[in-house]
GUMITI-133372 format. One record per residue (C-alpha): y, z, x. Coordinates in nm, 3 decimals, always signed. Example, Ala and Ser with C-alpha at 12.3 -4.5 7.8 and 13.67 -1.06 7.14 Angstrom:
BEGIN
+---------+---------+---------+
|      py |      pz |      px |
+---------+---------+---------+
|  -0.450 |  +0.780 |  +1.230 |
|  -0.106 |  +0.714 |  +1.367 |
+---------+---------+---------+
***
This chain:
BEGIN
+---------+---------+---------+
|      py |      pz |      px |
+---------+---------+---------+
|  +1.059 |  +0.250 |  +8.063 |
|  +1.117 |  +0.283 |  +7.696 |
|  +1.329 |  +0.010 |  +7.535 |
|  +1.611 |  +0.049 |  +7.260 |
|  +1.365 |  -0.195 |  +7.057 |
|  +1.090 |  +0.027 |  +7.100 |
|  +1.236 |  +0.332 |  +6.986 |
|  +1.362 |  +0.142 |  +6.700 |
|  +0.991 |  +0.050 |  +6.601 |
|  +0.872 |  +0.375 |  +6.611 |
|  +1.186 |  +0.465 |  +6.309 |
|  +1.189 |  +0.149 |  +6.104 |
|  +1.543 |  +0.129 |  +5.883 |
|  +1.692 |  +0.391 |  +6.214 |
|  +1.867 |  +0.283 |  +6.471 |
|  +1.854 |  +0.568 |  +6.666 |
|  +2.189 |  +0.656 |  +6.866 |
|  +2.377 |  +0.477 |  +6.533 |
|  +2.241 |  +0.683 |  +6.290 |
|  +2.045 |  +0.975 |  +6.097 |
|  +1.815 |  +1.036 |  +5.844 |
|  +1.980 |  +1.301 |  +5.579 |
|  +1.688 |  +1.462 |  +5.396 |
|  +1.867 |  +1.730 |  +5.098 |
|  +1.595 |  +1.974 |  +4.952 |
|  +1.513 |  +1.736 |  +4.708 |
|  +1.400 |  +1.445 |  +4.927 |
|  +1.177 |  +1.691 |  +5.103 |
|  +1.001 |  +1.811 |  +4.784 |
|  +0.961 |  +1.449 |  +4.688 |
|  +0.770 |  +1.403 |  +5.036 |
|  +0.479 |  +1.599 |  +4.809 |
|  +0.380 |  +1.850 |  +5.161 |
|  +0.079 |  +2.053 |  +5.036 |
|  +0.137 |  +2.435 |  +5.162 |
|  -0.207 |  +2.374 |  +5.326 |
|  -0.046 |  +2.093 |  +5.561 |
|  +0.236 |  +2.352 |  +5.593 |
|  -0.005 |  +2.631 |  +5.693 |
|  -0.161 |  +2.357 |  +5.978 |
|  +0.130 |  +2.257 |  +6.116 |
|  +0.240 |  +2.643 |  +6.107 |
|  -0.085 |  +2.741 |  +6.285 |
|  -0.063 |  +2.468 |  +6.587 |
|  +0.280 |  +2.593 |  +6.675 |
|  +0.165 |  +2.930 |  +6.666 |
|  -0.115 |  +2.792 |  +6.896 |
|  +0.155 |  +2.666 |  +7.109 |
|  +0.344 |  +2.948 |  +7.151 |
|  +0.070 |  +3.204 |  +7.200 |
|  -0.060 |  +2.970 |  +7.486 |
|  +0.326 |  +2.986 |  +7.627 |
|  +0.322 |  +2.584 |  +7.610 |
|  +0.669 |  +2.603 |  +7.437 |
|  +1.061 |  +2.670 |  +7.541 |
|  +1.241 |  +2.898 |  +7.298 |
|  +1.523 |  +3.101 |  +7.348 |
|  +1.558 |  +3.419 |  +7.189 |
|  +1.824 |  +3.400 |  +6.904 |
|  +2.225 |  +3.358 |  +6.932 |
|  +2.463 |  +3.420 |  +6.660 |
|  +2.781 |  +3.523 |  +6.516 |
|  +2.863 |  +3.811 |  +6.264 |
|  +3.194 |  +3.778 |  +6.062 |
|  +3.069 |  +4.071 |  +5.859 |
|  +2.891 |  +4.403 |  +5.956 |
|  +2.591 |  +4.277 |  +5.717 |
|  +2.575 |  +3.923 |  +5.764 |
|  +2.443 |  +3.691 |  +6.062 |
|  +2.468 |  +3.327 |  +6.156 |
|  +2.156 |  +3.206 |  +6.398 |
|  +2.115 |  +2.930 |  +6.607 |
|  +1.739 |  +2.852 |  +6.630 |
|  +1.657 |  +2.542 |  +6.896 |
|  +1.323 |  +2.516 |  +7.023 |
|  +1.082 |  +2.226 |  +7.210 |
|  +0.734 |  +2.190 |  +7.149 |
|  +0.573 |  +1.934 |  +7.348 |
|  +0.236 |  +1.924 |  +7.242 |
|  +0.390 |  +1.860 |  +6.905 |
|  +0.683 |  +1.586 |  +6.985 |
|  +0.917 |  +1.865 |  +6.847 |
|  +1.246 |  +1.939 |  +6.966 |
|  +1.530 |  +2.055 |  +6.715 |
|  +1.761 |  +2.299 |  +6.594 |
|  +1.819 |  +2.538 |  +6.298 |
|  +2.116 |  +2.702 |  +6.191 |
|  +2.048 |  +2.954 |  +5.955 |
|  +2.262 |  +3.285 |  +5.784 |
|  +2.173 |  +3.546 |  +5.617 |
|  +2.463 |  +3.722 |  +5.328 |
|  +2.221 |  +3.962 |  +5.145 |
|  +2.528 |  +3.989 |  +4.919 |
|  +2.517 |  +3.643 |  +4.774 |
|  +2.272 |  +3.670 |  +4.507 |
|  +2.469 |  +3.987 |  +4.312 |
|  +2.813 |  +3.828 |  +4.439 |
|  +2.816 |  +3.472 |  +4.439 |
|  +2.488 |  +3.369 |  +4.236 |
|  +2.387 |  +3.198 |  +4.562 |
|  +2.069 |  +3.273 |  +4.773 |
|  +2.107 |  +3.517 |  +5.042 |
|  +1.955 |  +3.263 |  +5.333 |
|  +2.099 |  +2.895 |  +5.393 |
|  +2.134 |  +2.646 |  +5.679 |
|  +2.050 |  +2.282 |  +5.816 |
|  +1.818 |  +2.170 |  +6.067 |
|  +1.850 |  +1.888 |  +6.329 |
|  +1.552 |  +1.705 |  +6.463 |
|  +1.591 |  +1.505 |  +6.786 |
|  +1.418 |  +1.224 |  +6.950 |
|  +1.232 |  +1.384 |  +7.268 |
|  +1.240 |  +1.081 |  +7.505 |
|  +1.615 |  +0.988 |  +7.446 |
|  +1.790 |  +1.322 |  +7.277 |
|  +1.960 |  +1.146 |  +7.025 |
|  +1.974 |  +1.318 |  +6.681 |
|  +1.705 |  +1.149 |  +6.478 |
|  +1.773 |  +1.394 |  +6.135 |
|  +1.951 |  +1.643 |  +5.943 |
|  +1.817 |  +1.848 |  +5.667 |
|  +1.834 |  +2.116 |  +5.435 |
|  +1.609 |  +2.450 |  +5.602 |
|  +1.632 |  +2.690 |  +5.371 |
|  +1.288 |  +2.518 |  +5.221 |
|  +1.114 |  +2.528 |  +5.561 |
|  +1.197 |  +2.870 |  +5.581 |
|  +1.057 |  +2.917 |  +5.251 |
|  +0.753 |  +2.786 |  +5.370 |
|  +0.666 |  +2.854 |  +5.752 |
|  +0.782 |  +3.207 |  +5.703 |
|  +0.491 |  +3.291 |  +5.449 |
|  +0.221 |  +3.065 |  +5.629 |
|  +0.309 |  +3.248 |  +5.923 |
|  +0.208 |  +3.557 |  +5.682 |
|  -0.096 |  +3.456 |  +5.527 |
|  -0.203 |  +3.299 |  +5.946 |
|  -0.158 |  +3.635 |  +6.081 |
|  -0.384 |  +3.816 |  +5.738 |
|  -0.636 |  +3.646 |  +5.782 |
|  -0.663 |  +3.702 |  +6.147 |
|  -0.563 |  +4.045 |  +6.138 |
|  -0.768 |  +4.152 |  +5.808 |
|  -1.053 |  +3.921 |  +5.743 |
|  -1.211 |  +4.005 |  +5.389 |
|  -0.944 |  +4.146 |  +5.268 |
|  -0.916 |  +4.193 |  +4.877 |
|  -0.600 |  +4.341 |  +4.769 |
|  -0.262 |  +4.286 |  +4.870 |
|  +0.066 |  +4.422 |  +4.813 |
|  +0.383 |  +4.250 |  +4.826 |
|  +0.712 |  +4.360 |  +4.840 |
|  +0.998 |  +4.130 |  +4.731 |
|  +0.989 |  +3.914 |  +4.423 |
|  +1.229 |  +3.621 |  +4.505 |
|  +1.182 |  +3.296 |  +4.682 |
|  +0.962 |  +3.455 |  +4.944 |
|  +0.779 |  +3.692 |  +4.731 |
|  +0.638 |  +3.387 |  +4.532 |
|  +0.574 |  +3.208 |  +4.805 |
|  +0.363 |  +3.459 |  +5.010 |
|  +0.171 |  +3.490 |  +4.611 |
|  +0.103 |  +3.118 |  +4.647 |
|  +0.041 |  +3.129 |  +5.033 |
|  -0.196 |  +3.426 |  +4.971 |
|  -0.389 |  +3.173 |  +4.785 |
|  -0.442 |  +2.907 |  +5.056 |
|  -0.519 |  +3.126 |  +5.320 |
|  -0.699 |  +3.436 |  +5.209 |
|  -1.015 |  +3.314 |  +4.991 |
|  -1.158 |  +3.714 |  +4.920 |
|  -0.832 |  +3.842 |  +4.770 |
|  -0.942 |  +3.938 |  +4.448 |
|  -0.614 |  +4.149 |  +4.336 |
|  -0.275 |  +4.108 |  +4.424 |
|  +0.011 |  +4.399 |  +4.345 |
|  +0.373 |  +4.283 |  +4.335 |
|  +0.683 |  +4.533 |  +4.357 |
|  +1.024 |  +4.454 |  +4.329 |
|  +1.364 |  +4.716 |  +4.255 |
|  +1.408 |  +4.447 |  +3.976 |
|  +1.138 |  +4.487 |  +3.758 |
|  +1.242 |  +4.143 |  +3.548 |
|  +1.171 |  +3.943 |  +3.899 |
|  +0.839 |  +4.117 |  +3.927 |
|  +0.771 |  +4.032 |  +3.549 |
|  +0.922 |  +3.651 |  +3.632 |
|  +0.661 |  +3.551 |  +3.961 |
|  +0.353 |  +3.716 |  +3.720 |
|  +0.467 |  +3.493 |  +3.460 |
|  +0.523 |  +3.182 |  +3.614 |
|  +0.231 |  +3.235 |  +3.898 |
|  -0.068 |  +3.425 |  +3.748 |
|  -0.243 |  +3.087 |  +3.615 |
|  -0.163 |  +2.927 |  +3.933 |
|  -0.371 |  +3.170 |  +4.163 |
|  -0.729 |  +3.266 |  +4.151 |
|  -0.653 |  +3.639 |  +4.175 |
|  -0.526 |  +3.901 |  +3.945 |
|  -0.172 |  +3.978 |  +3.945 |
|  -0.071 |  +4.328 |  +3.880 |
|  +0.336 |  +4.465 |  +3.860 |
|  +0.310 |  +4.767 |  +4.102 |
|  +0.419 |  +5.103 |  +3.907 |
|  +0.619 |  +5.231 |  +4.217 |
|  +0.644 |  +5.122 |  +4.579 |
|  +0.337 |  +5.409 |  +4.670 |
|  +0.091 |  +5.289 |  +4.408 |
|  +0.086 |  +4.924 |  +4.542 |
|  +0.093 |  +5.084 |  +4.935 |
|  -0.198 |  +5.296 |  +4.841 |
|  -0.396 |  +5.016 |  +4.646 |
|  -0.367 |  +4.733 |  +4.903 |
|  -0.563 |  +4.661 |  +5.214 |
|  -0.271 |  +4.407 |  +5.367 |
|  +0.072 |  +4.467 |  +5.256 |
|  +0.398 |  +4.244 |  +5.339 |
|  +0.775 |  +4.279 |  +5.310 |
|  +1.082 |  +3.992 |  +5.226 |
|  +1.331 |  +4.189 |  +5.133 |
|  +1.692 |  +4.251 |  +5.339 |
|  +1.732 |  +4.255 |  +5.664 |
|  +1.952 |  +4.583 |  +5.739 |
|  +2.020 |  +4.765 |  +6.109 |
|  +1.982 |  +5.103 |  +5.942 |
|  +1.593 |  +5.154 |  +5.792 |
|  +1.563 |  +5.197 |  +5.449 |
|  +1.248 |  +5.309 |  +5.465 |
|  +1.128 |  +5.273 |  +5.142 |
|  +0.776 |  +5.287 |  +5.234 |
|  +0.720 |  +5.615 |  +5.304 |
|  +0.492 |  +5.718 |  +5.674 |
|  +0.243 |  +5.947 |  +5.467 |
|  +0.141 |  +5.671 |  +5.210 |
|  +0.032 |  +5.461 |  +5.482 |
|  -0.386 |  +5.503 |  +5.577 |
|  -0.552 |  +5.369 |  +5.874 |
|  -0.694 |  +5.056 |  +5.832 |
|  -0.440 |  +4.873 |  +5.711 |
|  -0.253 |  +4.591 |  +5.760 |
|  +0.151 |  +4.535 |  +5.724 |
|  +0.341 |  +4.234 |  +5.766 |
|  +0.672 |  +4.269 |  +5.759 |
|  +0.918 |  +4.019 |  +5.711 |
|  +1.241 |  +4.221 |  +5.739 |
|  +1.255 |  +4.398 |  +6.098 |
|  +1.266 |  +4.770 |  +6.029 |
|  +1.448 |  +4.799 |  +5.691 |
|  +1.119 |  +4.841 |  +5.463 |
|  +0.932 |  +5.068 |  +5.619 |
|  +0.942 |  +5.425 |  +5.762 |
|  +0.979 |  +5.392 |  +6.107 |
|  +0.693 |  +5.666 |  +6.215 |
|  +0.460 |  +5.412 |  +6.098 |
|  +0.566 |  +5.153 |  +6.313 |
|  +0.567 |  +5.426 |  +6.602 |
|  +0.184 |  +5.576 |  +6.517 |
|  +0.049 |  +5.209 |  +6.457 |
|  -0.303 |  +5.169 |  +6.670 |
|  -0.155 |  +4.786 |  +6.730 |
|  +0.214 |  +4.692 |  +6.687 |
|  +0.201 |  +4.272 |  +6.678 |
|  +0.529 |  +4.077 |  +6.672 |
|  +0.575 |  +3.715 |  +6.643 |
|  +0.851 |  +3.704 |  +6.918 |
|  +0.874 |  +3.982 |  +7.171 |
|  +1.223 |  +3.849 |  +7.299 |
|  +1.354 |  +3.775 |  +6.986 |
|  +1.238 |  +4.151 |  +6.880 |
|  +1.390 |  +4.304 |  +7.196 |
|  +1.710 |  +4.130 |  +7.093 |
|  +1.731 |  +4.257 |  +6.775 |
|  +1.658 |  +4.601 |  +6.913 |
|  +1.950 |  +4.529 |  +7.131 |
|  +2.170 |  +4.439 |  +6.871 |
|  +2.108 |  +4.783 |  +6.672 |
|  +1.798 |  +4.683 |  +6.400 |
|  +1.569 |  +4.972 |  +6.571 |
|  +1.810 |  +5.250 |  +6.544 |
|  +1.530 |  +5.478 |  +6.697 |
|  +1.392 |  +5.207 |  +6.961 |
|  +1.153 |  +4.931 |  +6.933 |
|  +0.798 |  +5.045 |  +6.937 |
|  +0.539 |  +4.915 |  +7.217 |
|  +0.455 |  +4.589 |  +7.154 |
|  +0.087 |  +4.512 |  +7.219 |
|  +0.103 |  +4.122 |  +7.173 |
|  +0.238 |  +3.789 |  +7.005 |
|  +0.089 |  +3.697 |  +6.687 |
|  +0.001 |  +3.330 |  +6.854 |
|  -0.186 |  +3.528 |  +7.074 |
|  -0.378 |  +3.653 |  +6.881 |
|  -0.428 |  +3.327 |  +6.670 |
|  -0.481 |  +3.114 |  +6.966 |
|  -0.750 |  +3.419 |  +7.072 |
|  -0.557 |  +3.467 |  +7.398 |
|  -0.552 |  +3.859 |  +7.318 |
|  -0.723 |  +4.107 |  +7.061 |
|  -0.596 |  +4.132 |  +6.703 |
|  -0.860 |  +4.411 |  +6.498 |
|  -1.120 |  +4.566 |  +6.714 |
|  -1.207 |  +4.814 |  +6.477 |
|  -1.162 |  +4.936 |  +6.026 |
|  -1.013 |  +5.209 |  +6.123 |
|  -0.732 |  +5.041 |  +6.331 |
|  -0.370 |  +5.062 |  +6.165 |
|  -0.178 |  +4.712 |  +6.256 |
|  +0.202 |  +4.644 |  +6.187 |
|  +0.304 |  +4.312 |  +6.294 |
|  +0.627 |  +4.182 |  +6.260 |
|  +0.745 |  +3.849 |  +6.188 |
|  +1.099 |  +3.762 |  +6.153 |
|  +1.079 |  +3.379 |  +6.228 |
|  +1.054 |  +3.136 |  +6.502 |
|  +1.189 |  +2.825 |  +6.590 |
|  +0.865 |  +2.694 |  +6.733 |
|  +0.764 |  +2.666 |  +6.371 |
|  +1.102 |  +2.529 |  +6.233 |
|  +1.076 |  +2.223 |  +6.445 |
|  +0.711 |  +2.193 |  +6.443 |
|  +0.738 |  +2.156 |  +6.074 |
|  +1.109 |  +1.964 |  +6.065 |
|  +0.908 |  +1.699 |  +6.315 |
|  +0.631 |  +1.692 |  +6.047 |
|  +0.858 |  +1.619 |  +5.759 |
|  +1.072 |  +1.395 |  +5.945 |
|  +0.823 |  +1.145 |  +6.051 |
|  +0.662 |  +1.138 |  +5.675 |
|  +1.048 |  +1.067 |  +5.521 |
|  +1.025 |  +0.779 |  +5.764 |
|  +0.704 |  +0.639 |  +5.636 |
|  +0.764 |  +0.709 |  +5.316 |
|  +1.127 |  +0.545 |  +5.376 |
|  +1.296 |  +0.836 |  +5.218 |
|  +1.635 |  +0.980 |  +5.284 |
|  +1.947 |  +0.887 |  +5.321 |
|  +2.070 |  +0.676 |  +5.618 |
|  +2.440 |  +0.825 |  +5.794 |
|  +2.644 |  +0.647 |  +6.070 |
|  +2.644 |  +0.889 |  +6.328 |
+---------+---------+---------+
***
């Protein structure tokens, strides 16, 4: 049996049961986690969960507005020590309104063996992070070779997926960038173009970049009613979309006529549908994206194949990651130490 002592050891300066590690945004950036550690740690859980070695319950939340959502996210991973919680919401009216960003939350981390509450921390940066690895994971499965890209959504996860894009997809040799704001489309080619190896190019409408990219991806809002922005007959077979807003981005007849329609989560999907995101039903789901990473089932089979796969975000990969960042603050001895 596992002493107090011993536990101890394993979290020097934490008595665990006493007290908690608070980690604010800042302490995590000073832990210095490359986006290529991100996009391992990212992959195993995805390994995890596509081999079913996980327990995850589909999304809970509350909705004080008709727009808005609050999420609890817990999750267990035992192949990676991982057990934790996020609590996450979405107001996609905060930027315009309140100058804030429209996702926040914290994240707990707990001790497997005993269940105390070993840290607290900001998640809106491990959103900012898993959510694009997951992205770039399920391109380069999906799309091998591919050289252009097209991304939707110039904010925090817009430039993100750019510098994901990077890391995971080594042929991209031109990436197209949209946004209803041209000045944020203008802003990530400024501040990222002589960070990447690829070209960066401002789309000149939302068809242009769908017809000139091989993979495309979406971070925009998250809305019940589709916006559908991209429209069905812009869309050619062959390619690959990765949408990180449910339904809202695209036309829904492409979702409906994909060859393979991929999600990350299919409960968490079928909850959503539930919920009213897929006003006109949630399209046949042919597989998990960990699935497919862990090669438990068939992404591409063929060029010609048009894939949509949808990734709104999983615990799995929250806590996989939180575990990661909470046993480097403790080696690195950084944080802040609370009385529980």
């Amino acid at each position: 049996m596992t002493t107090t002592t011993e536990l101890d050891a394993r979290t020097p300066g934490l008595n665990l049961g006493s007290d908690v590690l608070y980690l604010s945004k800042q302490n995590v950036l000073d832990l210095a986690i490359s986006r290529a550690e991100i996009i391992g740690y990212t992959r195993d859980a995805l390994v995890e969960h596509g081999h079913q070695r996980y327990e995850m319950p589909a999304k809970i939340g509350v909705h004080p507005y008709p727009e808005v959502f609050f999420h609890a996210m817990p999750a267990y991973v035992p192949g990676k020590n991982a057990v934790g919680c996020k609590w996450i919401e979405c107001y996609p009216n905060n930027p315009a309104k309140f100058g804030l960003p429209q996702t926040t939350g914290l994240m707990v981390i707990n001790d497997v063996e005993s269940g105390v509450p070993v840290a607290i921390m900001d998640s809106t940066w491990v959103t900012a992070m898993r959510t694009p690895a997951v992205t770039v994971l399920a391109a380069a499965k999906l799309h091998p070779g591919a050289e252009t890209f097209g991304m939707f959504g110039c904010g925090v996860q817009g430039k993100e997926h750019v510098r994901y894009a990077a890391e995971a997809l080594p042929d991209l040799k031109t990436v197209y960038v949209y946004d209803n704001r041209e000045a944020a489309a203008d802003a990530l080619i400024a501040e990222l173009q002589g960070q990447v190896p690829f070209t960066l190019v401002k789309g000149e409408s939302i068809e242009a970049v769908v017809k000139s990219s091989e993979v495309l991806s979406s971070a925009t809002v998250i809305l019940k009613e589709p916006l559908a922005a991209v429209k069905d007959k812009w869309v050619s077979a062959g390619q690959t979309i990765l949408p990180c807003d449910l339904n809202t981005f695209w036309d829904p007849k492409t979702t409906k006529r994909a060859d393979k329609y991929i999600v990350d989560s299919i409960e968490e999907h079928e909850l959503f549908a539930n919920m009213g995101y897929f006003p006109g039903g949630l399209p046949t789901i042919v597989a998990e994206i960990g699935e497919v990473i862990a090669d438990v089932k068939l992404g591409r089979e063929n060029s010609d194949q048009l894939i949509v796969n949808s990734n709104i975000g999983m615990a799995v990969c929250d806590v996989v990651v939180g575990r990661a960042i909470y046993d480097r603050a403790i080696a690195q001895r950084i944080g802040t130490t609370l009385a529980l």
